[in-house]
N, C-alpha and C positions, 0 to 999 in steps of 0.2 A: 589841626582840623584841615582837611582837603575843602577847598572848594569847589564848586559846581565848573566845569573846564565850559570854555568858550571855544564853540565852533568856527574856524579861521574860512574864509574866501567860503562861506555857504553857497552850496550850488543847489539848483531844483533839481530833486526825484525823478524818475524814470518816469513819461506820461504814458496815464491810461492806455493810453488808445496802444502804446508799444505792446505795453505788457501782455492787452487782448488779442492781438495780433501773434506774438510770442507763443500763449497757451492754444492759439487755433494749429501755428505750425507744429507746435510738440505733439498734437494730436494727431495730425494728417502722417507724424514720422509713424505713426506706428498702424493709423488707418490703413496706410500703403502696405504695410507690411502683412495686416494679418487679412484671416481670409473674410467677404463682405456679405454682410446681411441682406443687402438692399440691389438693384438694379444699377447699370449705371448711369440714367437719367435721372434717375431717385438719387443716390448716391451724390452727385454734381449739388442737387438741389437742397438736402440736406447739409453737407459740408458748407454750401454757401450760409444756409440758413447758421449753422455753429461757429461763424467767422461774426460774422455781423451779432451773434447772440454774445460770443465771449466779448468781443470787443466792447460791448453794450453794457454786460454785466459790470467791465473797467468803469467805463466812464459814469456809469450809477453810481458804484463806490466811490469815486473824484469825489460827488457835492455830497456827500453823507458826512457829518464831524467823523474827527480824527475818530474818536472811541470805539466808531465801526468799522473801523480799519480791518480787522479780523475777521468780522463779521462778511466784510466784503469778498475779501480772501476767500473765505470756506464757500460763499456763493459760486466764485469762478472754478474752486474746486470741483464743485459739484456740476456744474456744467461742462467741466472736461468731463468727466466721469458720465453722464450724460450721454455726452456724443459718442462718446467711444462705445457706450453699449447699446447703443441705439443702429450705428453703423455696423460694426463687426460682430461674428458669431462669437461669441465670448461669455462665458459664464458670470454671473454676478462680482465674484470671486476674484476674479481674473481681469476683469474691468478695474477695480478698483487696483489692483497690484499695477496695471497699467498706467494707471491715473498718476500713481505714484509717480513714476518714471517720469511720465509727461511733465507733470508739474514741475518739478527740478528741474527739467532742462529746460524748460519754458525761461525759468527763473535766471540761471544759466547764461542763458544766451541774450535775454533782455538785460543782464544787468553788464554784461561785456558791451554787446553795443552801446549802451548808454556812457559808459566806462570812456570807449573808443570816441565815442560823437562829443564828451565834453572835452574832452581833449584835445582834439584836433576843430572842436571849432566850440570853443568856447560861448556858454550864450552872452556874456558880456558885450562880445564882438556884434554881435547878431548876423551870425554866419549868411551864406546864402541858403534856403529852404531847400532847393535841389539839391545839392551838396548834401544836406541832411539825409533827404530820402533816398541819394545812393545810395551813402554810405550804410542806409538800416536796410536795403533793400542787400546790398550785398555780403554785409556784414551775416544776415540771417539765413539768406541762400546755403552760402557755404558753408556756415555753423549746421542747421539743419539736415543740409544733406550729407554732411560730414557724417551728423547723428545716424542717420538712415543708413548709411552702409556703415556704420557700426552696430547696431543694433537688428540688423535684417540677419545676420549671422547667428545668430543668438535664436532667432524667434522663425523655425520653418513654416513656410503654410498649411502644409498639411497635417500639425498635428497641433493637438490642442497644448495651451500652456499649462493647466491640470495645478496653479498654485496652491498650497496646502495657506491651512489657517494659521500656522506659523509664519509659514512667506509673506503672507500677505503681512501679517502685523509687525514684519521685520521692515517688509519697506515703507507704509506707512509710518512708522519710527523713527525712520534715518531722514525720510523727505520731509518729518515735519521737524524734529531736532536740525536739519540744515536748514529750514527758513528760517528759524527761530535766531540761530548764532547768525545766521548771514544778515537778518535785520537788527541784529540785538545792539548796534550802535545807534538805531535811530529811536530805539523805543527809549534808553537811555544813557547817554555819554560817559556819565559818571560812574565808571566801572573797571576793576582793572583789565576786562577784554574786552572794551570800546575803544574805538578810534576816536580822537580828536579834528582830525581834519576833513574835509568835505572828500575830496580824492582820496584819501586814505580809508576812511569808509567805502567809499565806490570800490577799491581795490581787496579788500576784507570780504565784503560781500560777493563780488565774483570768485576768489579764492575759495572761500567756504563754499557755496552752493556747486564748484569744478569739484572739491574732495566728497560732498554728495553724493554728485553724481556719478563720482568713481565709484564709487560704495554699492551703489543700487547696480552698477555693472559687474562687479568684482563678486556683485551675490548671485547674478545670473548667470557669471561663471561658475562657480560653484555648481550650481544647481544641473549646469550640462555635464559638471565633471561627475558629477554624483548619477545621473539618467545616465549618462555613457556606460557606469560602472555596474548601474545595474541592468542596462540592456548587454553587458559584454555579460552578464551571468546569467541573463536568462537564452542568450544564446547557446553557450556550454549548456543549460541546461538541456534545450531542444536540440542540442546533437546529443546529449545523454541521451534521451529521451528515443531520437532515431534511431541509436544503439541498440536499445533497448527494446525497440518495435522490431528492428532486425532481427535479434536472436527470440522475438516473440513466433514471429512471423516464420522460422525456421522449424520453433518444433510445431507451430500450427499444421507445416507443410510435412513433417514427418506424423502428426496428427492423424492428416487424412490420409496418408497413406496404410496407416495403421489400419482405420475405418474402412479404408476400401478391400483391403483384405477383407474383413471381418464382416464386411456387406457382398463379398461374394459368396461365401458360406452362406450368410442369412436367403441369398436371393434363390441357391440350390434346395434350399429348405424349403420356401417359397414355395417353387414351383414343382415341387417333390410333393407338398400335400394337397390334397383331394379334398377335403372337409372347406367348403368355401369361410365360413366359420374362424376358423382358425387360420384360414390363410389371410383373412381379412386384419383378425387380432395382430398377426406376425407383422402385417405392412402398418398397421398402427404404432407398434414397437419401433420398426423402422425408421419411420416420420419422425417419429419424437425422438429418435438418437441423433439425429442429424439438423434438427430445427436450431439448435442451440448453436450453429453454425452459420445464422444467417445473419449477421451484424451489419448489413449495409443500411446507413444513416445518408438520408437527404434531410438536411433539416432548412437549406437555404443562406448555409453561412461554412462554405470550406474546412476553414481553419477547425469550428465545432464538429464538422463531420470526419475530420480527421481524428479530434479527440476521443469522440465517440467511440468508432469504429474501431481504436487501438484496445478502449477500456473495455467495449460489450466483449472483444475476440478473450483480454482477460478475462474476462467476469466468466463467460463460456468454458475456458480452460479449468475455473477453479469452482464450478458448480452455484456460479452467484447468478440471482437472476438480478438482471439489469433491467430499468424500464424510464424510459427517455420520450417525454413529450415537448420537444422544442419547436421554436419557430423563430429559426437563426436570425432571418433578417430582423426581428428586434436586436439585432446587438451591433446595427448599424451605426458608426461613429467609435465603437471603440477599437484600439489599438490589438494587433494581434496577440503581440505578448502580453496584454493585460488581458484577453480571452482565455490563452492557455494558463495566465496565474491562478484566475476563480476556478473554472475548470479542472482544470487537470489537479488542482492541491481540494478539493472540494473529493471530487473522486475516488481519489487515492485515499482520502481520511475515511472516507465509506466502506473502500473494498477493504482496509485493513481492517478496519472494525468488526466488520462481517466477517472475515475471514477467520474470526477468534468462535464463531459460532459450530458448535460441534451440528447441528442439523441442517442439512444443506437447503430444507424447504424453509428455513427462516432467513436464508444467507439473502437477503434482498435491499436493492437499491433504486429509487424513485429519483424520476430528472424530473421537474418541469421550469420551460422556458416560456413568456409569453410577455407580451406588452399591454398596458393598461393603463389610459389617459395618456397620462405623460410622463411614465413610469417604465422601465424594465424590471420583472420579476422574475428571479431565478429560484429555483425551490429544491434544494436536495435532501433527501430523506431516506434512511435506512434505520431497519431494524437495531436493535441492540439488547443486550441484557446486564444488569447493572444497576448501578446508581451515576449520576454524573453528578460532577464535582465543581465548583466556580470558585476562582479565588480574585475578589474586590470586580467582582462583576465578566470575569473571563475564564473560560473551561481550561480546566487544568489539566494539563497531560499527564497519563497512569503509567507514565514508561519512565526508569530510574535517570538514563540521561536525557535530564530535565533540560538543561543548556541545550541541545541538540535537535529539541523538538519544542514542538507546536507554532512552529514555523510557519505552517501552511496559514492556520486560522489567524496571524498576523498578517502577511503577506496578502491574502485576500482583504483582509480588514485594509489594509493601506492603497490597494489596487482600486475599493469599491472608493476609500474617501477622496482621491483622486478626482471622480466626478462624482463630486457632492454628494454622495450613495452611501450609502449605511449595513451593515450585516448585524443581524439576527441570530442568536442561537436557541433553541430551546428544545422540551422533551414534551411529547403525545403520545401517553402510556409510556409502548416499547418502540413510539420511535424518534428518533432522533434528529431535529428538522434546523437544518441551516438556508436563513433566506438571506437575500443579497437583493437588494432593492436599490436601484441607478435612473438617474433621470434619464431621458431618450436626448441622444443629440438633434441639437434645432437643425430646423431642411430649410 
């Protein structure tokens, strides 16, 4: 029979007041970094107000019984999580994937100092108080800003973190699985992965909560080597893509030289007939052979007017009518290459679709762009004739290499959940209606 093991040279717990201290600087590591909700006299005053609140939330938990130990914990949690989306422009989402981080390394560096301060000045002795609050003052400084310019690398300001609902629930996972082992000698000693000794515990607990923390870093490497990999593809894509406008824009140019011949003849017809009648009918003709030539798109957002303008010049060449009611500056806040994803694979699924239509007055494609409350709506719509097919809730592609396609309709799907946004598919009659609904970025 094991018995219950005795705790040798028991020392006191890390105090309140560190810890709240701890989780205000893990917050301000990442305050600094991302970009600010607030003023920066509001700003000053809120972070002051989050230093004195976490610290406060500590010292509440101090005189509550042990059994709300936990309970105190998830408090302080919650008030990191709090501040950080109270200051910084940050999604719900994305607050919370922060919290994470925060809290670990709160944890981290409060239990190193504590670690370092009983050591070097044992409370036994009853060190000197100033000596104490160097040692936590420096101790946390250079821990802290260590973190900061580790972590500022990782996280640019100008773009959003965009965490998916797996990320978030990965680090959530790992930051509460590290409190849990890095406390788990105090909740109970009698275990074969508790520590017996008072310093030995100290040491256990800063060790676990360091491999934590490595974890939550080593996933937001990942995450840049994975964004890297797919903005290196969606650049090839957009020099495809220039390619492709190039030799568009070549026969476009042999196009009109085509036209312009054949508008010289029309113009000596023209003015060869006498019947104002039919010379009227003839410049109607005219008009309308060259209308389908007018593609230029101001919609208030570049990047979309470029999209446009490449797809209407297609749609023009292949007898499709295009029709585009946007108002770019709602898509203020998102990324270029997530414009050209919805866009351009949105598009392209339309002008192929239509393209399969033997009557060229059915070959038709509907844009609309517009903002509502606090909402971006994108609405694509085209013709079709068929049946369309769903398989566990997702449009199945009718084309035999299956592996190869329906790429777009994922791609988009993953671009809109990105910022908390959702995609739509469905059928009205004979048309075919893809909407894409994205929250507006906070101003």
């Amino acid at each position: 029979m094991i018995s219950a093991p005795v705790l040798l040279d028991t020392l006191p717990d890390i105090p309140r007041g560190y810890t709240g201290l701890a989780e205000w600087a893990a917050c301000m590591v990442y305050i600094l970094i991302l970009r600010k909700r607030l003023p920066t006299a509001n700003l000053v005053m809120v972070v002051t107000l989050g230093a004195a609140g976490l610290v406060g939330i500590q010292l509440m938990a101090g005189m509550l019984p042990i059994e709300f130990w936990t309970l105190g914990m998830a408090l302080a949690a919650t008030g990191m999580y709090t501040l950080l989306l109270g200051v910084t422009r940050i999604s719900l989402r994305d607050a919370g994937y922060f919290t994470a981080r925060a809290f670990i390394l709160a944890e981290l560096v409060a239990s190193l100092q504590w670690q370092l301060e009983v050591y070097f000045y044992p409370p036994a002795t009853q060190g000197d108080p100033l000596w104490n609050a160097v040692l936590l003052v420096g101790v946390y400084g250079a821990a802290f800003t260590g973190a900061y310019y580790l972590e500022v690398r990782h996280f640019p300001k100008n773009r959003l973190l965009n965490a998916t609902t797996k990320e978030l629930i990965s680090a959530v996972v790992t930051a509460l699985l590290t409190f849990v082992m890095s406390n788990f000698s105090f909740l109970n000693a009698n275990t074969p992965f508790s520590g017996r000794l008072s310093p030995e515990i100290f040491y256990i607990r800063t060790l676990v909560n360091l491999c934590g923390y490595a974890a939550l870093y080593a996933q937001q490497e990942q995450r840049l080597e994975i964004s890297g990999k797919a903005e290196l593809e969606a650049m090839n894509s957009i020099l495809r893509s220039q390619h492709d406008q190039y030799l568009l824009s070549k026969r476009n140019i042999d196009m009109v030289n085509r036209k312009y011949h054949d508008m010289k003849h029309q113009i000596g017809i023209i003015r060869a007939e006498s019947n104002p009648e039919k010379k009227a009918a003839y410049l109607d003709v005219l008009e309308g052979s060259i209308k389908g030539y007018e593609t230029h798109n101001k919609t208030g957002n570049t990047v979309l007017d470029t999209i446009l303008t490449a797809k209407s010049m297609y749609c023009a060449e292949h007898n499709i009518t295009l029709t585009a009611v946007a108002d770019g500056t709602a898509l203020e806040g998102l990324d270029a290459m997530d414009i050209s994803t919805i866009f351009g694979n949105a598009l392209d699924n339309a002008i192929e679709s239509t393209m399969t239509l033997d009557d060229p007055d059915r070959r038709l494609i509907r844009l609309a762009l517009f903002a509502q409350n606090d909402f971006v709506l994108i609405r694509f719509e085209n013709y079709y004739e068929g049946e369309l097919r769903f398989e566990d809730g997702v449009l199945a592609t009718k084309k035999a290499d299956r592996d190869d396609h329906g790429h777009g309709i994922r791609s988009i799907r993953y671009t809109a959940d990105k910022y908390d946004g959702s995609v739509t598919i469905h059928a009205e009659e004979n048309w075919f209606v893809l909407r894409v609904l994205i929250p507006r970025a906070p101003r």
